[in-house]
C-alpha positions in Angstrom: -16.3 -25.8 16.5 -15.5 -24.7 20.0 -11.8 -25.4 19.5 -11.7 -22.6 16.2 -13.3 -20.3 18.8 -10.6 -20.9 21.2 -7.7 -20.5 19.2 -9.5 -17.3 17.5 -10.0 -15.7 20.9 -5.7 -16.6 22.1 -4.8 -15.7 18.2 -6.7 -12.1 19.5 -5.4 -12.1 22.4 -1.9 -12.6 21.1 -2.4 -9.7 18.6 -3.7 -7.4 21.5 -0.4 -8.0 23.3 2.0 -7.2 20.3 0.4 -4.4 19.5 0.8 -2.8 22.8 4.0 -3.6 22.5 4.8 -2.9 18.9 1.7 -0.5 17.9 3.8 2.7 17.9 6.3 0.9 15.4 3.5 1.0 12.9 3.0 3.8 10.4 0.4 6.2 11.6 -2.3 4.5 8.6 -2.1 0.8 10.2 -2.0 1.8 13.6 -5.4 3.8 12.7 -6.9 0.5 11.5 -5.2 -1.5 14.0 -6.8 0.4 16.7 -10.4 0.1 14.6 -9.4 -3.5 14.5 -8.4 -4.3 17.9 -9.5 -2.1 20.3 -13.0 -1.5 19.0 -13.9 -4.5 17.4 -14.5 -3.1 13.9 -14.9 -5.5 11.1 -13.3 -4.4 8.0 -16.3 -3.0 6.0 -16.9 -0.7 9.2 -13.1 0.5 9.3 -14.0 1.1 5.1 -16.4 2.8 5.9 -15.3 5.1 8.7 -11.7 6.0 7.1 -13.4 6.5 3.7 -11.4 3.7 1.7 -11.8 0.5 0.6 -12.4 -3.0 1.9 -9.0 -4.3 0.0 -7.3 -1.3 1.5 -8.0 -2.1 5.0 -7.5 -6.3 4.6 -4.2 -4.9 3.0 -3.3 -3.0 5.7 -4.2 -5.0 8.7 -2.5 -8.2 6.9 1.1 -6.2 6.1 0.2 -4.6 10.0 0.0 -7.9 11.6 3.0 -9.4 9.8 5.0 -6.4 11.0 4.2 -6.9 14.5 5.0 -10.5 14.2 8.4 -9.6 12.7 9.2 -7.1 15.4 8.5 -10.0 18.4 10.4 -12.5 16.2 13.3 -9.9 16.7 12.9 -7.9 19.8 10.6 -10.8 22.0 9.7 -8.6 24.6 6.1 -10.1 24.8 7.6 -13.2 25.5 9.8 -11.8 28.1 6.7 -9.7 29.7 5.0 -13.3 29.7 8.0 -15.5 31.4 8.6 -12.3 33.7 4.2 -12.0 34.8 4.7 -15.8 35.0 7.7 -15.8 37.7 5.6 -12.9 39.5 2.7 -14.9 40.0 4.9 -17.8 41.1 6.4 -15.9 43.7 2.8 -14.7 45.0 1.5 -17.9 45.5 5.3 -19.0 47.4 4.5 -15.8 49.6 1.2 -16.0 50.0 2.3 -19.9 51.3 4.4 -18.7 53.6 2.0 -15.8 55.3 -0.2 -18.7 55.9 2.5 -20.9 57.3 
């Protein structure tokens, strides 16, 4: 059980980084419920009900949202390089930090 949570809260956290990357490459609708979605938590009877459509829109919408931002790191991968670059960063902190203590 523990291990669904875990991948749930990286498969979030994943989704969270494309569409910072990617968001402004949606259409203006799924960005709307993308933002509901991620930033706020929503669940999709609450994004319903706020934008005034239905449940199959929004599942609709965040599914064809999601593949798109997918597609777009598939192509572009600049999550990937933002991740290899913070990575290096981080490397190069400790190697100073290392030294200053040296």
């Amino acid at each position: 059980m523990l291990y669904k949570i875990i991948m749930k809260v990286e498969e979030k956290n994943r989704l969270i980084k494309l569409f910072d990357a990617y968001g402004a490459l949606l259409s203006d609708g799924q960005a709307e419920v993308m933002a509901y979605y991620i930033n706020f938590d929503f669940t999709v009877s609450e994004i319903a009900e706020n934008l005034g459509v239905s449940r199959q829109a929004v599942k609709d919408s965040v599914n064809k949202a999601v593949k798109k931002l997918y597609e777009y790191e598939e192509k572009l991968a600049f999550v990937e390089k933002i991740d290899q670059l913070s990575a290096q960063i981080e490397t190069l902190q400790k190697q100073l930090s290392k030294i200053k203590e040296g």
